[in-house]
ROTOR-366866 format. One record per residue (C-alpha): x, y, z; residue in three letters. Coordinates in steps of 0.25 Angstrom, whole numbers. Layout:
BEGIN
@c1: X | c2: Y | c3: Z | r: Ala
...
***
This chain:
BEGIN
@c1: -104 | c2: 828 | c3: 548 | r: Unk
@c1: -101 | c2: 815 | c3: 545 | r: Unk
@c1: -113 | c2: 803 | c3: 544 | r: Unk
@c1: -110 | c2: 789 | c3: 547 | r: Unk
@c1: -120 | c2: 778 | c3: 544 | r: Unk
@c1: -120 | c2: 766 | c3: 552 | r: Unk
@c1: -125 | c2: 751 | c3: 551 | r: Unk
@c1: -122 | c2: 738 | c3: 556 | r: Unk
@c1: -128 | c2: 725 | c3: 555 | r: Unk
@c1: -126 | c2: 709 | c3: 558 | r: Unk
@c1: -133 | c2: 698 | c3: 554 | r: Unk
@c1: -134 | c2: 689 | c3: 567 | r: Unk
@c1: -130 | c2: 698 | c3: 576 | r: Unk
@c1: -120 | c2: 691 | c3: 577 | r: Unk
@c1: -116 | c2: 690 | c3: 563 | r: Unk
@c1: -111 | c2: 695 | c3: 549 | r: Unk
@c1: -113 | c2: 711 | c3: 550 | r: Unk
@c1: -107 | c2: 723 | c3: 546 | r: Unk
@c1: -109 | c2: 739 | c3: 545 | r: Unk
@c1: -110 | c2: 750 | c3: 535 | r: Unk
@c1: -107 | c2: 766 | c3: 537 | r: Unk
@c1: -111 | c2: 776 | c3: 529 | r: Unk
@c1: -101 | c2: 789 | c3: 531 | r: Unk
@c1: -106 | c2: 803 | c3: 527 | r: Unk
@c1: -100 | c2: 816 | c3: 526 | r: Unk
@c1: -105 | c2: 826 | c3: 516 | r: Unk
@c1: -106 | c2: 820 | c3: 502 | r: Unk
@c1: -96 | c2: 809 | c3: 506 | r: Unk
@c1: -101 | c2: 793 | c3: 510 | r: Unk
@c1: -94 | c2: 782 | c3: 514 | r: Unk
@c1: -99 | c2: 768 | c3: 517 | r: Unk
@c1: -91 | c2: 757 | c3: 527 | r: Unk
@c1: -95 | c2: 743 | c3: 529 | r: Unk
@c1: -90 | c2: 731 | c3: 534 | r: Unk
@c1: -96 | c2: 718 | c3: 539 | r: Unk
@c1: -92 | c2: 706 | c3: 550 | r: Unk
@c1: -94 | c2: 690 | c3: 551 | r: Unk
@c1: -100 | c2: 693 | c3: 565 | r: Unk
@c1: -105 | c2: 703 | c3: 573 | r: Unk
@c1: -116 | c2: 711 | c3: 577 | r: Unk
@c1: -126 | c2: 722 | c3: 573 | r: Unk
@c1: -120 | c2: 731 | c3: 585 | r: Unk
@c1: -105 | c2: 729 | c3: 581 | r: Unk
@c1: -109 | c2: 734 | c3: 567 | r: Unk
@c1: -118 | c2: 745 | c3: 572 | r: Unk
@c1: -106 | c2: 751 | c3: 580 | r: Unk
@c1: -95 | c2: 747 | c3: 570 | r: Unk
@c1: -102 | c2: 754 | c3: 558 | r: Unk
@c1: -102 | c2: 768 | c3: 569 | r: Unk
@c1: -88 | c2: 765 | c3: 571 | r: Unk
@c1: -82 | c2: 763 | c3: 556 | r: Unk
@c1: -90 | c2: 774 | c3: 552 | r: Unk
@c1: -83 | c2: 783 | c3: 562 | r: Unk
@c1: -69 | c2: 777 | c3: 560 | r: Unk
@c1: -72 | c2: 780 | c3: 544 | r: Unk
@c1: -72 | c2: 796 | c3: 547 | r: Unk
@c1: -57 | c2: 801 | c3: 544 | r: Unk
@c1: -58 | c2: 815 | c3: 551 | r: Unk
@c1: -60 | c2: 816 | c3: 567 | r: Unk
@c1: -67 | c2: 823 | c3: 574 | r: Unk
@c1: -81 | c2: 822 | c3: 566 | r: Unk
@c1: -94 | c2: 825 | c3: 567 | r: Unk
@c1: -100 | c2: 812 | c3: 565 | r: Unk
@c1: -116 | c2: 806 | c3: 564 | r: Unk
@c1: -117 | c2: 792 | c3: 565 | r: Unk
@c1: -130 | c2: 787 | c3: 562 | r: Unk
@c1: -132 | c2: 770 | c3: 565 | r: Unk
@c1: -145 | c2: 763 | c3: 567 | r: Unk
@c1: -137 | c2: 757 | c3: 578 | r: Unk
@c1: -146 | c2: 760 | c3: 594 | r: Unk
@c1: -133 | c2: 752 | c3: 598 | r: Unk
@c1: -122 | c2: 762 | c3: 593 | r: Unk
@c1: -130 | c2: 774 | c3: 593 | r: Unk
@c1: -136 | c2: 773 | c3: 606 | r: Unk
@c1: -123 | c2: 767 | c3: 613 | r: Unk
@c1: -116 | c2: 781 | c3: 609 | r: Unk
@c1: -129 | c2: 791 | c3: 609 | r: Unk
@c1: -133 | c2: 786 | c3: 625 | r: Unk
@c1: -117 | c2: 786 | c3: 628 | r: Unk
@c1: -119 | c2: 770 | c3: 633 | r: Unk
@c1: -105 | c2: 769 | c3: 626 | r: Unk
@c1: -98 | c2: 777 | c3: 633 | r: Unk
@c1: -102 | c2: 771 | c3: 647 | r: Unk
@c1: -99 | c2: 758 | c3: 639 | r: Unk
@c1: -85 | c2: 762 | c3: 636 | r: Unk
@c1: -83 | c2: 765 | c3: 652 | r: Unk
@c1: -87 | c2: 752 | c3: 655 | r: Unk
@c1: -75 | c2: 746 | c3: 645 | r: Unk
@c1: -88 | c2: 742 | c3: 637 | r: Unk
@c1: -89 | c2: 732 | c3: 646 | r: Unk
@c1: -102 | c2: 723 | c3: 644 | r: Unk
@c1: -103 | c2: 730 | c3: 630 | r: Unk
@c1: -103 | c2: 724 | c3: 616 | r: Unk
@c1: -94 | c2: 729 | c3: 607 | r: Unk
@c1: -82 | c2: 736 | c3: 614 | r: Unk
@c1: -72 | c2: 734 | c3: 603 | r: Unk
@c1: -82 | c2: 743 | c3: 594 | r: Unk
@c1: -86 | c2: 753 | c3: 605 | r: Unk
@c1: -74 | c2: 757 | c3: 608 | r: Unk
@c1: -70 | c2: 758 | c3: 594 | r: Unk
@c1: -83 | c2: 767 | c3: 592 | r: Unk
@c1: -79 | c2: 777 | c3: 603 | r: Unk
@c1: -65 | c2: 778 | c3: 599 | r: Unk
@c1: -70 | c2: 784 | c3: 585 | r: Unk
@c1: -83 | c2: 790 | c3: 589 | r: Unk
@c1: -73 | c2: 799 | c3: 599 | r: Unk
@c1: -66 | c2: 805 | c3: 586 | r: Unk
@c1: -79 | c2: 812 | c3: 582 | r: Unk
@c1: -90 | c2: 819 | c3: 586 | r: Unk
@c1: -101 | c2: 808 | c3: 582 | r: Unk
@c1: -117 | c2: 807 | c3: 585 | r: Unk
@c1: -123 | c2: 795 | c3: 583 | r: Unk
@c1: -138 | c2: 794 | c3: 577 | r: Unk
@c1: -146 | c2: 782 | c3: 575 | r: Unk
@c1: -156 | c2: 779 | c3: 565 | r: Unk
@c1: -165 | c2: 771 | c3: 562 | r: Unk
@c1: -161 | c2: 758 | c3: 555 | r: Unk
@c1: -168 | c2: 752 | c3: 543 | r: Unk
@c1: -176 | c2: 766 | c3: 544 | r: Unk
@c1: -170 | c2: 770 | c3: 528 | r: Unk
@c1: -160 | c2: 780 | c3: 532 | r: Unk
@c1: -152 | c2: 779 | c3: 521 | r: Unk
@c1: -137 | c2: 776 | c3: 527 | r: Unk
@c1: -143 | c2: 768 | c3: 536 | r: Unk
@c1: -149 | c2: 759 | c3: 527 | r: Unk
@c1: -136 | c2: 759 | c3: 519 | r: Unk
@c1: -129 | c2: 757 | c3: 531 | r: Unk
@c1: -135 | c2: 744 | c3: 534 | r: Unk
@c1: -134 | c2: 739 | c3: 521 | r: Unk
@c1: -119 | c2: 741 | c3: 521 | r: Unk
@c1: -118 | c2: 734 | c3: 534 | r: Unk
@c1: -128 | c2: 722 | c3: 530 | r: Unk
@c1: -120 | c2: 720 | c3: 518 | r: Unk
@c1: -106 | c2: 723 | c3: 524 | r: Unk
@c1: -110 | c2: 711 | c3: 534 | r: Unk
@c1: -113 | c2: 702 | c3: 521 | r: Unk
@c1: -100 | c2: 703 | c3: 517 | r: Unk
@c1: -92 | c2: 686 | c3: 514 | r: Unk
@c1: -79 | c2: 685 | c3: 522 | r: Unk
@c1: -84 | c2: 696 | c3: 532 | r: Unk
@c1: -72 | c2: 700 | c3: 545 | r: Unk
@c1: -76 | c2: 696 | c3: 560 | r: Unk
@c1: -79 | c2: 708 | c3: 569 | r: Unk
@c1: -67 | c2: 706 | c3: 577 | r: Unk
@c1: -74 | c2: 714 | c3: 590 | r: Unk
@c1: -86 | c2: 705 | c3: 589 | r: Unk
@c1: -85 | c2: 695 | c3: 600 | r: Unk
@c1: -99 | c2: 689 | c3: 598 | r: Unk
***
């Protein structure tokens, strides 16, 4: 079983954010981050799931991906995603990730789990830090998909 930790975070929602995930598989750990001049809490949320995922070298896995995100986690738990993705995500924020998300969520066998933020759960919070800070970062890249 493989464990991904996610986080996301903007400040302005629109503006300078990124997102950290943890990856965990027996003794082995891995951290990603990476931050952008504008975007939003969502993007990250979703983007950190997808990264996580696309990090994993073997497929099929089984994965657990735990994000603090209602957003993500719920949007795949209560299957609202896959009636979006019939509908051309039409109305929808986000497309260009969704469908990104899906592609790579379909190579393995993955449940989502929400937790908590801000709750001390220890990824979590490192999570958040690696996406606080990711965010902080001078000379930071524009999120090409964000058409805020």
């Amino acid at each position: 079983m493989v464990y991904i930790y996610t986080d996301g975070a903007s400040s302005g929602n629109p503006g300078p954010g990124g997102y950290g995930v943890v990856l965990v598989h027996g003794q082995h750990m891995k951290e990603l981050s990476a931050g952008f001049r504008k975007t939003t809490n969502n993007r990250m949320e979703l983007l950190a799931v997808i990264v996580g995922l696309e990090a994993l070298k073997k497929a099929p896995l089984d994965v657990t991906v735990v994000s603090d995100s209602k957003y993500v986690v719920d949007a795949v738990n209560k299957g609202w995603v896959f009636g979006w993705e019939k509908k051309g995500f039409a109305g929808k924020k986000n497309p260009d990730l969704w469908r990104r998300f899906l592609n790579i969520y379909r190579k393995h066998r993955v449940k989502l789990q929400w937790v908590k933020g801000h709750s001390n759960h220890v990824y979590n919070e490192r999570c958040d830090h690696l996406a606080v800070m990711a965010g902080k970062k001078p000379n930071l890249p524009v999120d090409v998909g964000y058409d805020g």
